[in-house]
C-alpha positions as CSV (number, residue, x, y, z in Angstrom):
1,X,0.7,-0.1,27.5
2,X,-0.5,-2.7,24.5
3,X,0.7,-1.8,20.9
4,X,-2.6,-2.2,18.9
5,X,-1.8,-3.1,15.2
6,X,-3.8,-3.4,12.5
7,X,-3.3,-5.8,9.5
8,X,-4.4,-5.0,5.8
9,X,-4.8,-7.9,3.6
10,X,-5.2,-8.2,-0.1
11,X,-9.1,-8.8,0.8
12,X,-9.2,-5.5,2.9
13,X,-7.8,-3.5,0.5
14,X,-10.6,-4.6,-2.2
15,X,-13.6,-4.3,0.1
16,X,-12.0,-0.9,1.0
17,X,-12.3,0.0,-2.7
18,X,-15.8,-2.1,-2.8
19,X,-17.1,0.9,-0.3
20,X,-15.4,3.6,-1.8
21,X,-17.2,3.4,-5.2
22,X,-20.5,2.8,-3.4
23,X,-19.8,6.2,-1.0
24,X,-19.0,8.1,-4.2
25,X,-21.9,6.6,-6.0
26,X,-24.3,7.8,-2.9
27,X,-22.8,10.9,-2.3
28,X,-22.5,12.1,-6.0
29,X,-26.4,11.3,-6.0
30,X,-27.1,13.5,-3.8
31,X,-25.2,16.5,-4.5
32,X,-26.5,16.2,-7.7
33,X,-29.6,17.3,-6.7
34,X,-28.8,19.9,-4.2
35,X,-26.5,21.9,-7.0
36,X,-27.9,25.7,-7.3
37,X,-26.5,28.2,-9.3
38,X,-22.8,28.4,-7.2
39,X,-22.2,25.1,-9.3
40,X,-19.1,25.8,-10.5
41,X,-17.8,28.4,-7.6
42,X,-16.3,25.5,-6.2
43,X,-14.4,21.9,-7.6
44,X,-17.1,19.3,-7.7
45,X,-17.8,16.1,-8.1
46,X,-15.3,12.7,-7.6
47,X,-14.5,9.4,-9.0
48,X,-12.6,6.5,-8.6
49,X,-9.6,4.3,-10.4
50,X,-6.9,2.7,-10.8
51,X,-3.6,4.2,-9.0
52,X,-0.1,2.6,-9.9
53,X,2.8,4.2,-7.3
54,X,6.5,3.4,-7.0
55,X,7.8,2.8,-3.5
56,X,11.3,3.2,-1.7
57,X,11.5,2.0,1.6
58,X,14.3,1.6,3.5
59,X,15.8,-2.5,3.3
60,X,19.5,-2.0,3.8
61,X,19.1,-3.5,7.0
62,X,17.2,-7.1,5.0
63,X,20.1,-6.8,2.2
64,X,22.8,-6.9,4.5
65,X,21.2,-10.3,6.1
66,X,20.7,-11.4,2.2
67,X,24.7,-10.8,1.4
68,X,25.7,-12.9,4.5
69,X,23.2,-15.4,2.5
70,X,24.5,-15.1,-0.6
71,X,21.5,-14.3,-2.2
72,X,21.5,-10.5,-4.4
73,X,20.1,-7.5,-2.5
74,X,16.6,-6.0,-3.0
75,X,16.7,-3.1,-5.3
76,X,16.9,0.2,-3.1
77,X,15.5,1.8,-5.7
78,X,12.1,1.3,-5.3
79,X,9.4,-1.3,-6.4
80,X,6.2,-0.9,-8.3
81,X,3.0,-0.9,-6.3
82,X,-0.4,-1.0,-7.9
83,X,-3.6,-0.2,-6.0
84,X,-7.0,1.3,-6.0
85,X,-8.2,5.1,-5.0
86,X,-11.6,7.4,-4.7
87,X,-12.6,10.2,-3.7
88,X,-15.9,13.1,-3.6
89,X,-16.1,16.7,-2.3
90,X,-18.2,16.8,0.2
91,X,-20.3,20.3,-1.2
92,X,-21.0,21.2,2.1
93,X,-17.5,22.2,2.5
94,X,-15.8,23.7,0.2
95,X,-12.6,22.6,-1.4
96,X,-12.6,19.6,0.7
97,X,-12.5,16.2,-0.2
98,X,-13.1,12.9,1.2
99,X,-11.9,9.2,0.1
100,X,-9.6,6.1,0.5
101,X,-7.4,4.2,-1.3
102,X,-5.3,0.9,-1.3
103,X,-2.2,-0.3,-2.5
104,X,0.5,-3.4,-2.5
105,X,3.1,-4.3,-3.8
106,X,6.3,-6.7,-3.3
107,X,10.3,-7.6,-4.6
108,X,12.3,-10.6,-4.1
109,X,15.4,-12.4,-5.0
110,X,16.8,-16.0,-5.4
111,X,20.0,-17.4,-5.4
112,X,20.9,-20.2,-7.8
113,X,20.6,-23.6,-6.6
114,X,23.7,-24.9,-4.5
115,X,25.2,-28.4,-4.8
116,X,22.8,-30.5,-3.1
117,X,19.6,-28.9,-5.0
118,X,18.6,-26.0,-3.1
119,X,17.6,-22.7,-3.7
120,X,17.3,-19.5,-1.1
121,X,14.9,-16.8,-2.2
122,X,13.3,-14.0,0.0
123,X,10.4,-11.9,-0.5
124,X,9.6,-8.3,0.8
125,X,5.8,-7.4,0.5
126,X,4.6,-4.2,1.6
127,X,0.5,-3.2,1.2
128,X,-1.6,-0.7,2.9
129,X,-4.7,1.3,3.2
130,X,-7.1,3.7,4.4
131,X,-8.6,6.9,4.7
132,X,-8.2,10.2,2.6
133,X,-8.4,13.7,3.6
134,X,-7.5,16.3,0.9
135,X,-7.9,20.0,0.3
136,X,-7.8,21.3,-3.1
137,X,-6.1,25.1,-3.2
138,X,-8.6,27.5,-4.5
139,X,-6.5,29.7,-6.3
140,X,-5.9,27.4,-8.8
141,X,-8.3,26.5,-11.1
142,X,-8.7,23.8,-14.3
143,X,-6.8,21.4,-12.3
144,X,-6.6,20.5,-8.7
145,X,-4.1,20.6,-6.4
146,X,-4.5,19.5,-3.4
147,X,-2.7,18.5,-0.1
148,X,-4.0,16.1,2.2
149,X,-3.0,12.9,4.1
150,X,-4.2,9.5,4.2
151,X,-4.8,7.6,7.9
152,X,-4.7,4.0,7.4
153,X,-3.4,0.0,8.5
154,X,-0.5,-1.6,6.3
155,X,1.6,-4.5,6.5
156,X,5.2,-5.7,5.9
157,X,5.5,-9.0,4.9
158,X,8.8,-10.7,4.3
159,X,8.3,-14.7,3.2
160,X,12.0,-16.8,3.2
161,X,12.3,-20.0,1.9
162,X,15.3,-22.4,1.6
163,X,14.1,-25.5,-0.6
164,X,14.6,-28.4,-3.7
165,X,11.4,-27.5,-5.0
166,X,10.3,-31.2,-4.4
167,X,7.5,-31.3,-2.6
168,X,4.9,-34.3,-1.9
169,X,1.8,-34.5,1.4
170,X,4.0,-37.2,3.2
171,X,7.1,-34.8,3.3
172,X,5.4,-32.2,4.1
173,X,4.3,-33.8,7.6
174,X,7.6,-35.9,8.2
175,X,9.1,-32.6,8.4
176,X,7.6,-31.3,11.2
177,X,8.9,-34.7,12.9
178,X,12.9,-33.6,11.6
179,X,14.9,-31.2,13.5
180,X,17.4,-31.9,10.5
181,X,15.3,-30.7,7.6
182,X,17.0,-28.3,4.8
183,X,13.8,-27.6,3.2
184,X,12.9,-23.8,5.1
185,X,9.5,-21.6,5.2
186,X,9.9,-18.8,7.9
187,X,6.9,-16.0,7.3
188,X,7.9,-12.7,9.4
189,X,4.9,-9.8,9.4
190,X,4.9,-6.4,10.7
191,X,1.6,-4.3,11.0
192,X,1.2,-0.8,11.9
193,X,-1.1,2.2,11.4
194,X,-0.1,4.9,8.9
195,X,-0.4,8.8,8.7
196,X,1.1,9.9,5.4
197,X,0.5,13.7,4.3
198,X,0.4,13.6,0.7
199,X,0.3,15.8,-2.2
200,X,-1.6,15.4,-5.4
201,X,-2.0,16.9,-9.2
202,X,-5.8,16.6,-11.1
203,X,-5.9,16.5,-14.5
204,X,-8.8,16.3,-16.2
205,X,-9.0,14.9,-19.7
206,X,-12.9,16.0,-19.9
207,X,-15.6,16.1,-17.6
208,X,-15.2,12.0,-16.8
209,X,-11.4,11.3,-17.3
210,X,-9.0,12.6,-14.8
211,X,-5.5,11.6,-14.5
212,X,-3.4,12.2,-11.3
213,X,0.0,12.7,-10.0
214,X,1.4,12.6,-6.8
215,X,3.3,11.7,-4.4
216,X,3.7,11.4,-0.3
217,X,5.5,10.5,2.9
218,X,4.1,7.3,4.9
219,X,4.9,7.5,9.0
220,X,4.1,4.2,10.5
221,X,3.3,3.2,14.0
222,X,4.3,-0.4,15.6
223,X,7.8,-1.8,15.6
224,X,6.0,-5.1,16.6
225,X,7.0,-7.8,14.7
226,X,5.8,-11.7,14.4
227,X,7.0,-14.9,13.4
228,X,5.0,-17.8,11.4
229,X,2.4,-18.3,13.5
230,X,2.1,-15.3,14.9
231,X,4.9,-15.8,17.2
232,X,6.8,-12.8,18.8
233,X,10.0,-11.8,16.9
234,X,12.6,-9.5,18.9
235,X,15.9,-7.9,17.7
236,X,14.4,-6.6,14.6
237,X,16.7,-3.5,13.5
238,X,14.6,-0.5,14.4
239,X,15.3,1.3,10.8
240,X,13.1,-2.3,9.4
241,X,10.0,-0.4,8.9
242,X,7.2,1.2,6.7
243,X,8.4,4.4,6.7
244,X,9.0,5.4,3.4
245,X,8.3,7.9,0.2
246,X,6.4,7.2,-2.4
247,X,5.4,8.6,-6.0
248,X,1.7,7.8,-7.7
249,X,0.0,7.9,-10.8
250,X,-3.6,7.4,-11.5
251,X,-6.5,7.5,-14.0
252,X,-10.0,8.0,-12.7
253,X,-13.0,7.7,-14.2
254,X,-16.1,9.8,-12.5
255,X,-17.6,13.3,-13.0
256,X,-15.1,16.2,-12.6
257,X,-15.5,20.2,-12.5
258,X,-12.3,22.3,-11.3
């Protein structure tokens, strides 16, 4: 059976966004209007902003190809992510909340040039999107809690480059002509879908600020990899993927009743 993958680009993630606000903007409309006097019995309303997160996945498996390198590992300690998110209660349901978000973010190291002029540097870019799915618990009020999960495409990318940092068009193209070459581009991509179950804190400032914090698991599906030009790469190690945990932060601008 096929492996279907799905690839998130910087441009998806911002036309994800793009439709977000627009759903909100719709949606808020029209609840508006429809409010009797249960107003409040209920949270209400939605918004959308800017949500910074802190990601840790696994790359023990890329450092140990980096020490036989001699370049310095990735931090396992995380790297920062920065990203987009939305989201509106639906009314007609109460409690429940609809939205999406987007997110990227990358690390790299380089080693220091050798004797003959050439540095070694690899990057590790991981980015993602989707769908959100929340429930805020109705026993607490003022704030909202509320445990969901988000179903979505992502990528790994990793970008490693061996080069002098000279570079002119007639190289470039003699290259391709030299089996002997020292200056080295090799792109390798992973896409999967996601499921990550998630858990997030609403504050509201006042009735138009909210600031959030959260955190999450992300699952991902597809252990097929590629190579440059979309060129089948085998013997990845398995553990190589986008599983990982992740913490968020957020301020959202909007209309907010908890």
């Amino acid at each position: 059976m096929p492996i279907v993958t799905l690839s998130t680009t910087y441009y998806d993630i911002m036309r994800i966004k793009q439709l977000i606000y627009f759903l909100i903007f719709i949606v808020a409309a029209a609840t508006l209007q429809s409010q009797d006097r249960k107003y409040f019995d209920a949270p209400f309303g939605g918004g959308g902003g800017y949500t910074p997160a802190w990601y840790f996945p696994n790359l023990e498996s890329l450092n140990k190809e980096l020490s036989v390198i001699d370049i310095p590992i990735l931090t396992e300690s995380g790297f920062y992510s920065s990203g987009g998110a939305g989201f509106i209660y639906i009314g007609f349901v109460d409690y429940l909340r609809i939205g999406g978000m987007g997110f990227g973010g990358s690390t790299s190291e380089a080693s220091s040039k050798d004797a003959n002029g050439f540095t070694k540097e690899v990057r590790y870019n991981l980015s993602g999107g989707g769908l959100t799915v929340e429930y805020s618990l109705p026993f607490i009020r003022n704030i909202a809690v509320s445990l969901g999960f988000l179903f979505g495409g992502g990528n790994i990318k990793i970008d490693v480059y061996n080069n002098n940092g000279i570079f002119s068009w007639d190289d470039i193209w003699n290259e391709t002509q030299n089996d002997s070459t020292l200056n080295i581009n090799r792109s390798l991509s992973n896409s999967f879908f996601i499921f990550a179950p998630t858990l997030n804190i609403d504050i509201p400032l006042n009735r138009f600020i909210s600031f959030r914090i959260g955190g999450g698991y992300q699952i991902t599906f597809s252990d097929e990899w590629k190579a440059d030009n979309d060129q089948e790469l085998k013997n990845v190690p398995s553990d190589l993927n986008g599983n990982t945990f992740f913490l968020q932060s957020g301020i959202f601008l909007g209309f907010f009743s908890y």
